[in-house]
C-alpha positions in Angstrom: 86.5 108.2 27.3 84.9 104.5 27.0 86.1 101.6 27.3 86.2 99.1 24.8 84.1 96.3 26.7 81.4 98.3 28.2 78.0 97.2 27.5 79.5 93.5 26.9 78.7 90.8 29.6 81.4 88.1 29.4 80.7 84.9 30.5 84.1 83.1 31.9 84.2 79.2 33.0 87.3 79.4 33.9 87.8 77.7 37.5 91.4 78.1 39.3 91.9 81.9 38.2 88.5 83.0 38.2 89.3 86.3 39.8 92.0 87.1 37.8 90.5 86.6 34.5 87.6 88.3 35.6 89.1 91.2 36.8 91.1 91.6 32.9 87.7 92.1 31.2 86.1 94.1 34.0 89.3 96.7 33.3 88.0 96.8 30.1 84.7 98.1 31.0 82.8 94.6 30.6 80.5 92.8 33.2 81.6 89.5 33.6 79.2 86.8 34.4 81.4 83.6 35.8 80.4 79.8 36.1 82.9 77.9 36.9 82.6 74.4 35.6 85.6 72.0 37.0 88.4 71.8 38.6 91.2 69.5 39.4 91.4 66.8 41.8 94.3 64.3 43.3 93.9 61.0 41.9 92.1 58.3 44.4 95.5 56.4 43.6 98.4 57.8 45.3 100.3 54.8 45.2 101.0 55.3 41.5 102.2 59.0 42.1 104.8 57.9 45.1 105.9 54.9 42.5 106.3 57.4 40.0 108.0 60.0 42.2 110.4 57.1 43.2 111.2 56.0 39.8 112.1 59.9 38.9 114.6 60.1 41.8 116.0 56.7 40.8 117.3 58.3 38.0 115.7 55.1 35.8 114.1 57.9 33.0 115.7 59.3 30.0 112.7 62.2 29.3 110.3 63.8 31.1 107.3 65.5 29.7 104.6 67.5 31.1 101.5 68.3 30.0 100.3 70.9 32.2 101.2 74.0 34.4 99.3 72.0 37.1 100.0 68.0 36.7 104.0 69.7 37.3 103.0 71.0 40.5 100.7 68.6 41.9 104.0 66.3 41.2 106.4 68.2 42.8 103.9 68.5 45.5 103.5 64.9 45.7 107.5 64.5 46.1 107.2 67.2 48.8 104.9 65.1 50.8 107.1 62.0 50.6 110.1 63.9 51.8 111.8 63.5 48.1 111.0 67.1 46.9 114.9 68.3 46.7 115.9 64.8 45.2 113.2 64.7 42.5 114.0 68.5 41.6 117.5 67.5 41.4 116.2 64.4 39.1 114.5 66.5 36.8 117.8 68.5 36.4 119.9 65.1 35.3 116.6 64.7 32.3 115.5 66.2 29.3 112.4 67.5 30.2 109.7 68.4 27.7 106.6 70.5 28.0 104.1 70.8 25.8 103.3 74.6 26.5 103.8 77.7 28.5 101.7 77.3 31.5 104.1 73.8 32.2 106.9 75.7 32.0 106.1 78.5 33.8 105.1 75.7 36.5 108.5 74.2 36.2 110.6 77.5 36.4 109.3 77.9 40.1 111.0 75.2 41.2 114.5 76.3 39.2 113.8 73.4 36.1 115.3 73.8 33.4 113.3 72.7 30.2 114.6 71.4 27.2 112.1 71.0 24.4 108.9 73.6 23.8 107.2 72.9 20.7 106.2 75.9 18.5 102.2 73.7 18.4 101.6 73.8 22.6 99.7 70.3 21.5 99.9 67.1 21.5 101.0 66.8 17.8 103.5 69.8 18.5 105.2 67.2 21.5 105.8 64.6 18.9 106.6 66.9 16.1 109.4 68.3 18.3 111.0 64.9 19.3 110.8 63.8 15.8 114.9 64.8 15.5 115.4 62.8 19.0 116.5 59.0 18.8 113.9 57.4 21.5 114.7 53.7 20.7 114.7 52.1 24.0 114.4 55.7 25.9 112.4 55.4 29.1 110.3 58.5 28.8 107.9 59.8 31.9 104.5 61.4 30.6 102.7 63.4 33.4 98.9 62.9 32.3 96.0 65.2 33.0 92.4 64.5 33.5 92.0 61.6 30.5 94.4 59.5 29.1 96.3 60.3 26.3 96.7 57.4 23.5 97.9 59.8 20.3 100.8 60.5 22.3 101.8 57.4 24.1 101.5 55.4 21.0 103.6 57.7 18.9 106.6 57.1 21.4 106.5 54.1 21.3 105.9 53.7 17.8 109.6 55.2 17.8 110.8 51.9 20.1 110.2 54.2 23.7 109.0 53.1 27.0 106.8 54.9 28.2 105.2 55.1 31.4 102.6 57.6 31.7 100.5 58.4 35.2 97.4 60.1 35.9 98.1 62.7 38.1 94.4 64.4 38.5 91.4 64.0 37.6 88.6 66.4 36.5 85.4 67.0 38.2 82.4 69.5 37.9 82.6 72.6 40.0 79.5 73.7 39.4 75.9 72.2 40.3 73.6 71.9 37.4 71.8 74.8 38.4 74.5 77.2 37.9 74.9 75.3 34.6 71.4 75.6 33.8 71.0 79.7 34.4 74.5 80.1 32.3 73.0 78.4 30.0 69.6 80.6 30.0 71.3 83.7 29.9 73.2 82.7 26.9 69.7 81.9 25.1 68.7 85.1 26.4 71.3 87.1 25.2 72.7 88.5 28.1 75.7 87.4 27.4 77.7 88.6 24.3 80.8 86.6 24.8 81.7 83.2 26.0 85.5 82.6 26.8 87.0 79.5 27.0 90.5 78.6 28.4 90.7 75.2 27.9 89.3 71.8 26.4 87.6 70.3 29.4 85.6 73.4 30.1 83.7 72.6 26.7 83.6 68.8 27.6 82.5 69.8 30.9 79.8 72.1 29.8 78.2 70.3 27.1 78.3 66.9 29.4 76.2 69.1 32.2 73.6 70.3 29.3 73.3 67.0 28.2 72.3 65.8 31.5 70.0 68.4 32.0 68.6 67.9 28.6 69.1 71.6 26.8 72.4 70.8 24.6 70.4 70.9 21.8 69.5 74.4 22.6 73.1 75.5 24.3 74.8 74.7 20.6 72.1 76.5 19.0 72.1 79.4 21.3 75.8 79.9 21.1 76.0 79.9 17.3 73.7 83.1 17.1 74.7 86.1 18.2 77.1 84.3 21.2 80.8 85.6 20.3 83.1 82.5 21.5 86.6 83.4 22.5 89.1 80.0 22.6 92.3 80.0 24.4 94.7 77.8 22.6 93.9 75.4 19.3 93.5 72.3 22.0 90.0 74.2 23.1 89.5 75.2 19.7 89.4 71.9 18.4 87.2 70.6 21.3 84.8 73.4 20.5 84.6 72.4 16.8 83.6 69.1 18.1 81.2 70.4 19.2 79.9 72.3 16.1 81.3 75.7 17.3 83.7 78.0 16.0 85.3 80.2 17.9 85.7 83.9 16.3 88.4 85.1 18.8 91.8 83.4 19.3 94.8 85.3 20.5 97.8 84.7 19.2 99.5 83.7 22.7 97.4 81.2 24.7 96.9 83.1 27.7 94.1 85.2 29.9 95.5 88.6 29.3 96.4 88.2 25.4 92.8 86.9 25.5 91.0 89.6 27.1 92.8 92.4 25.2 91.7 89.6 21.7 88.2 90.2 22.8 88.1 94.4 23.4 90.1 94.8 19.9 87.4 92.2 18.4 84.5 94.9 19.5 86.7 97.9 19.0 86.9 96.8 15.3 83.2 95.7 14.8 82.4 99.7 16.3 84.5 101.4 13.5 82.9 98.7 10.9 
C-alpha cells in the first residue's frame, strides 16, 4: 500500500522543531528537504526582563497577555534565573492572563497557569476582539512581545483608557547562512520541491529578507507561484505570505505541525482521485 506523500519532497523552515515536523511528513511517505531560517534569541537587554519579572511579582498588573508558546517560557525562565520563578508563577495565578493561541497556552500549562481568555482568531485582532466585553479603563495590562513590536495591539488597549507596558522578550535572527538560503531557493526553481510549509510569519519575513539580499526574490516569488504547493500554519503566516504575493493552498483547520502534515497528504490524496 502507498503512502500518500511519496514522491513529494517537502521543504520545511521550521527552526525549533525541525525533527519533529520532519519526521510527520516522512511517516507519510514524503522526503523532506529542511532549511531552517531563524530562531529566537534573549534580548541584549536583560534589565527590562528582571524589571518586568519584578513588576509581575509586585502584584502592580491587572492582565497578562502572551503572545507566544516561547516569549512564556523564556519569561518564566527569566524569573527562574533571578530566584523569583515560584513567586512570579504564583503572580500569574492572582491575574487574568490572556493568550493569544494554543502554543502560549500549552507553554503556560507546564508551569500549572491557569488561563483566562483564548480568542476563537489566535491573532492579534482575535486578543482585542475578546477583551472587547472587559472594562480596561485604567487596567495595568502586561504584553509579552515577540521578535517586533506590536503597535495594533498596544494602541487598541489603550484606546480603551489601559496601561500598558509591553517588553521585548526575544528577538529574531537568521539561522541559516545565505547559502542554505540560496540552494532552497534553487531547488524550488527547480522543482524539486513540491511543497513549501510554513509555520509562522517570520519564516516568510525571514526568507524573503535573505533572497533580497542575495538578489533572487524576484525569481523566489515567481518560482513559488508555479507549480510550488504552499502550506501556511495559522492566518498570521497566511497574511504575511499574501504580503508577499503568495497564496497559500493548504491551511489546516487547527494551527499546528501534525494537523498540517496530515492537511498536506489529504491535499495530494484528493488531487490523485481528481
Amino acid at each position: 500500500m502507498s503512502l500518500p506523500l511519496e514522491n513529494i519532497t517537502v521543504g520545511i523552515t521550521e527552526h525549533r522543531f525541525t525533527k519533529e515536523f520532519a519526521a510527520l511528513f516522512e511517516k507519510l511517505g514524503a522526503q523532506v528537504y529542511a532549511c531552517p531560517l531563524l530562531e529566537e534569541r534573549p534580548v541584549e537587554n536583560r534589565e527590562e526582563l528582571k524589571d518586568f519579572v519584578r513588576l509581575v511579582v509586585s502584584g502592580n498588573l491587572d492582565l497578562m497577555i502572551f503572545l507566544t508558546g516561547v516569549g512564556a517560557k523564556f519569561l518564566i525562565a527569566e524569573a527562574e534565573s533571578n530566584g523569583l520563578k515560584d513567586e512570579f508563577l504564583r503572580a500569574l495565578g492572582n491575574l487574568t492572563v490572556v493568550v493569544r493561541g494554543p502554543k502560549p497556552v500549552a507553554a503556560l500549562r507546564q508551569f500549572g497557569v491557569k488561563v483566562d481568555v483564548i480568542p476563537e482568531n489566535p491573532t492579534t485582532e482575535g486578543v482585542i476582539e475578546a477583551l472587547r466585553p472587559r472594562d480596561l479603563k485604567d487596567r495595568r495590562i502586561g504584553v509579552q512581545l515577540y521578535g517586533v513590536p506590536n503597535p495594533q495591539l498596544v494602541s487598541a488597549l489603550e484606546a480603551r483608557g489601559a496601561k500598558v507596558l509591553p517588553v521585548q522578550v526575544y528577538a529574531y535572527g537568521a539561522a541559516a547562512d545565505p547559502s542554505s538560503v540560496r540552494a532552497l531557493v534553487a531547488k524550488i526553481m527547480n522543482r524539486e520541491i513540491q511543497v513549501l510549509a510554513f509555520t509562522s510569519a517570520p519564516q516568510v519575513h525571514m526568507l524573503f529578507d535573505i533572497a533580497s539580499q542575495l538578489g533572487i526574490s524576484a525569481e523566489l516569488e515567481q518560482a513559488l507561484n508555479n507549480g510550488v504547493v504552499i502550506a501556511s500554519i495559522g492566518e498570521v503566516t497566511s497574511r504575511a505570505l499574501g504580503g508577499k504575493g503568495l497564496v497559500p493552498a493548504i491551511v489546516p483547520e487547527q494551527p499546528k505541525m501534525k494537523p498540517m502534515a496530515q492537511a498536506v497528504a489529504e491535499y495530494f490524496e484528493r488531487g490523485r482521485k481528481l
